[in-house]
N, C-alpha and C positions, 0 to 999 in steps of 0.2 A: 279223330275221336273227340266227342265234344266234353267239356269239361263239365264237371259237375261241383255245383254250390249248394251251399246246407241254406234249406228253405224257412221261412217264418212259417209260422200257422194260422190258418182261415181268417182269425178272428185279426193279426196285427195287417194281415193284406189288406182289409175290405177298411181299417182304420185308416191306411195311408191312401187309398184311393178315395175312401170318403169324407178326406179333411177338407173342414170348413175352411175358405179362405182367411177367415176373420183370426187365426190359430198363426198364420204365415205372415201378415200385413205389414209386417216392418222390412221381408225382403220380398225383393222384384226381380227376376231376371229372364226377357224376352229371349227366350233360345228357338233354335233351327233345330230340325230334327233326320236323321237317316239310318238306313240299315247299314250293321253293324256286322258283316261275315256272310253265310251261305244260309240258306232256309233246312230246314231239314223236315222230314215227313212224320205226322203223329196217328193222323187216321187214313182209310183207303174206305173206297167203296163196298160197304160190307156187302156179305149175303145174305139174303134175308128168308132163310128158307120155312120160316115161321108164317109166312105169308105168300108164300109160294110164289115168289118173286121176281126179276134180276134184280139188280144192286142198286140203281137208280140213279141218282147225280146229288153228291155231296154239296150242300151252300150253306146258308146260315148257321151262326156255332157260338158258344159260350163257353169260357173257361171258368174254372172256380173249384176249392178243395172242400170236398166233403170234411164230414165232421170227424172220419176216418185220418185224417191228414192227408190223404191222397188224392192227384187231380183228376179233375172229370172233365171231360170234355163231352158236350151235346152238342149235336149235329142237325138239323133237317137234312131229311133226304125227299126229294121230289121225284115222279116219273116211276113212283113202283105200281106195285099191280092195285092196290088200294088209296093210291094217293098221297099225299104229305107227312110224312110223321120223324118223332123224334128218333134217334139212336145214341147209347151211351157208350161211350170212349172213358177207361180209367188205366190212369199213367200211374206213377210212384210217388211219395213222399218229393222226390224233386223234380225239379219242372224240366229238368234240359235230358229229355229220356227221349228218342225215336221211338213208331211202332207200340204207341197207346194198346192196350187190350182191350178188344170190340168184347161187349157184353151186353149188346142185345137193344131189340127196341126198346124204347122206357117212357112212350106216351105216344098215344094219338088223340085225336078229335073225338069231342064226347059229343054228340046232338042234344042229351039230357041237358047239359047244359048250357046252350044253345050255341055252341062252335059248329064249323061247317054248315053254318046257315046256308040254305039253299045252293048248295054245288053238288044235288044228285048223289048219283053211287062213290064218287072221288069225295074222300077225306081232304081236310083241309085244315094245317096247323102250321105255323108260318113262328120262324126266327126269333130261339130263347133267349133271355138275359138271365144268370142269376145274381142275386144279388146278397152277399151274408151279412149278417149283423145281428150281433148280439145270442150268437148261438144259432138263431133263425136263419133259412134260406127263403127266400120270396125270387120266383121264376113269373118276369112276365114273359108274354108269347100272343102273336096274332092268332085271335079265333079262326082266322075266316072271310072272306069276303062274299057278295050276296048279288044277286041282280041290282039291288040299290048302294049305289057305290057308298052311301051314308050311315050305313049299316057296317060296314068293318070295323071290326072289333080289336080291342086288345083286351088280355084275358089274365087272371093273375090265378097263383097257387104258391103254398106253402110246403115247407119240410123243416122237422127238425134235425134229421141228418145228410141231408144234401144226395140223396138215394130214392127216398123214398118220398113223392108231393102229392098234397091234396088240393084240388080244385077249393076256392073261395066259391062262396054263393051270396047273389045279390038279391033283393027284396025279390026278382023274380027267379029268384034262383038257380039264375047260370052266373059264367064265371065273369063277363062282361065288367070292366069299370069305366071305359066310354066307348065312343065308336068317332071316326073322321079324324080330319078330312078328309075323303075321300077315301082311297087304298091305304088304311092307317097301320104302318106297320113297322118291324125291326125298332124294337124298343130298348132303351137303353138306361140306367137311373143312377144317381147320381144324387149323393146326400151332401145338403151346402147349410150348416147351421142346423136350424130345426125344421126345414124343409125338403121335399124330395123333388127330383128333377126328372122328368120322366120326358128321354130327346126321340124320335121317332120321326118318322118319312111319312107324307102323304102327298096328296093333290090337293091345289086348288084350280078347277077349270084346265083339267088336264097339263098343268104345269105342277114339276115334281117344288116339292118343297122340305124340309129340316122344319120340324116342330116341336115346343114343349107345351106343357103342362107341368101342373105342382102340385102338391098336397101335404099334408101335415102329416099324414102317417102312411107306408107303404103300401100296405093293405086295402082296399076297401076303397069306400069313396066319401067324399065326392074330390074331384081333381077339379083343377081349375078350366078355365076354359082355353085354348090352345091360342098359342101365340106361333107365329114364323119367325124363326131364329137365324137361318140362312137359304137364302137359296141362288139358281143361276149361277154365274162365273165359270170356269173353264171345264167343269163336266157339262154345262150343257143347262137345259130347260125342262126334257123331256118329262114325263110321269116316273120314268126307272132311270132317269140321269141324276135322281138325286136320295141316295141309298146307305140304309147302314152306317147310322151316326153313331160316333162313340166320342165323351168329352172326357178327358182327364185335365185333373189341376195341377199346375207344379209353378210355385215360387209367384204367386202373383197373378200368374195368367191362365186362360182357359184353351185348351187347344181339342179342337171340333177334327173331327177324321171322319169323311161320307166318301163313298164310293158312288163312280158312274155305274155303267152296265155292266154286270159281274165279268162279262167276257172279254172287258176292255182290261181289267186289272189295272184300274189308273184310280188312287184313293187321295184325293186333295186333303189338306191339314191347313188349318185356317188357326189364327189366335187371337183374344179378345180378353180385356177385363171383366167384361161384362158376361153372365153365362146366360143372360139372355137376350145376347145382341151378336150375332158374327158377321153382320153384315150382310150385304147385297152383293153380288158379283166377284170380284178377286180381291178388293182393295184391304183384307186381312188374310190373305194368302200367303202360308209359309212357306208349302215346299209340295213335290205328286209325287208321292211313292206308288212302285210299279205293285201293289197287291189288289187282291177281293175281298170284299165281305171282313173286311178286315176288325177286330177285336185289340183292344190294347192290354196286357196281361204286366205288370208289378209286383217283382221277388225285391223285396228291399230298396238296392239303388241300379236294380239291372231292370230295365224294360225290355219287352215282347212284341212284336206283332205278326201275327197270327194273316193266314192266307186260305184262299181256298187254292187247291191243285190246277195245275191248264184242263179240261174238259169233264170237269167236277169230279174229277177222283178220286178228291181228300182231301187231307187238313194240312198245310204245314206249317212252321214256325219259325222264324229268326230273331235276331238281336235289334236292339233298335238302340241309338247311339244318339243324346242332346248337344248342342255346339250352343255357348261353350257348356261342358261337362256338369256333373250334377258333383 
């Protein structure tokens, strides 16, 4: 029976995941990290009988509490009868609940606004973040990819209750706020000061890369021009060896979580001062936890991470445990 904790609300979560360093600067303390008990299962391969479907294969996913107090969990699901699209998962007031309640698709690819660029009759909507502040929810998500690998998109949308989002529109009025490197995609953000940090996976020359961009405001543009943050070391080189960045800060340092090939379930954790340097190769490598697609989730002083199932079935969840302790 897993035990249950009284949870914070939306607004003190996304304060402790988006504290500036500059707030911490007098303590420092380099930790190891690992899981901390059994995983337990939150979503399954829905049915999608709205689209006349089978269920397809659960991967990319975001956690985060509606303005309800309760969590949501969004999923991509790929391999249905129409293509890529979202589905929403809603738990309870607290986070340590099995067996999410499926409620249904809650977005796909809009062409109006220029997502699913050129991929024919298959939809194409690729791996949410949301992000809360200040009341507001801002969800990025990959538009898309296109015959021209320079044309992949990332794509942003708003909500004021973490339910219900609307598509941003840019002077050409799709949702677009840049495109690349190459397969620019699974985006991640991250507020450091007065700026946002926006970690995402792409190529350069068919070698996978960990990239950022920044911006003054979450929203909208313009972003800066993209820098390589990490890439290479013990996932590999490949285009999908280098996947699914997620950064959280704690006490000093930055600690970067990518994932190789979803099927390998092998998620590197690398640490660094700097949140826009982790290095080349392993030489800031902490530790390889055995998950995919992996999300980092903070209730307080208890951390999360978040998995996909063996043969994309679902979503699960376990504990995650710092050495030495928080």
């Amino acid at each position: 029976m897993l035990s249950l904790r009284n949870m914070l609300p939306a607004a003190s979560l996304c304060a402790m995941l988006c504290l500036a360093p500059s707030a911490q600067a007098d303590k420092k303390v380099a930790r190891s990290l690992s899981l901390d008990g059994p995983w337990w299962q939150v979503a399954y391969s829905p049915e999608l009988p709205e689209i006349d479907s089978e269920p397809g294969q659960v991967v990319d996913h975001c956690f985060f509490k509606a303005k309800s107090g309760k969590w949501q969990l969004w999923t991509q699901v790929r391999g249905t009868a129409i293509g890529r699209l979202f589905y929403r998962w809603e738990g309870g007031t607290q986070f340590e609940k099995p067996d999410w309640e499926p409620k249904g698709i809650c977005w796909r690819a809009d062409r109006e606004y220029g997502e699913s660029f050129e991929t024919g009759k298959q939809e194409f909507i690729h791996a949410p973040y949301v992000l809360e502040e200040d009341g507001r929810y801002v969800m990025y998500y990959g538009g898309g990819p296109s015959s021209d690998p320079d044309h992949c998109q990332m794509n942003v949308a708003t909500s004021s209750d973490g339910i219900e989002f609307t598509r941003y529109r840019n002077a050409d009025g799709h949702s677009q706020i840049f495109t690349g490197p190459g397969w620019a995609r699974d985006p991640m953000v991250l507020r450091i000061g007065d700026e946002y940090f926006q970690y995402y996976c792409g190529d350069e020359r068919g070698e996978g890369v960990i990239a950022l961009r920044t911006s003054s405001a979450p929203v909208g543009e313009p972003w800066s021009a993209y820098k390589v943050v990490s890439r290479g070391g013990i996932l590999g080189t490949g285009r999908a060896s280098q996947q699914c960045p997620f950064v959280v800060y704690l006490d000093g340092y930055y600690y970067l979580f990518k994932m190789a090939l979803s099927s390998e379930f092998r998620t590197a954790v690398y640490r660094s001062e700097d949140p826009r340097d982790f290095g080349e190769g392993d030489d800031r490598l902490v530790t390889l936890l055995k998950s995919s697609a992996s999300e980092v989730i903070r209730v307080g002083d208890q951390f999360y991470l978040s998995s996909l199932m063996p043969g994309y079935k679902g979503v699960r969840v376990a504990r995650l445990k710092w050495d030495p302790p928080l």
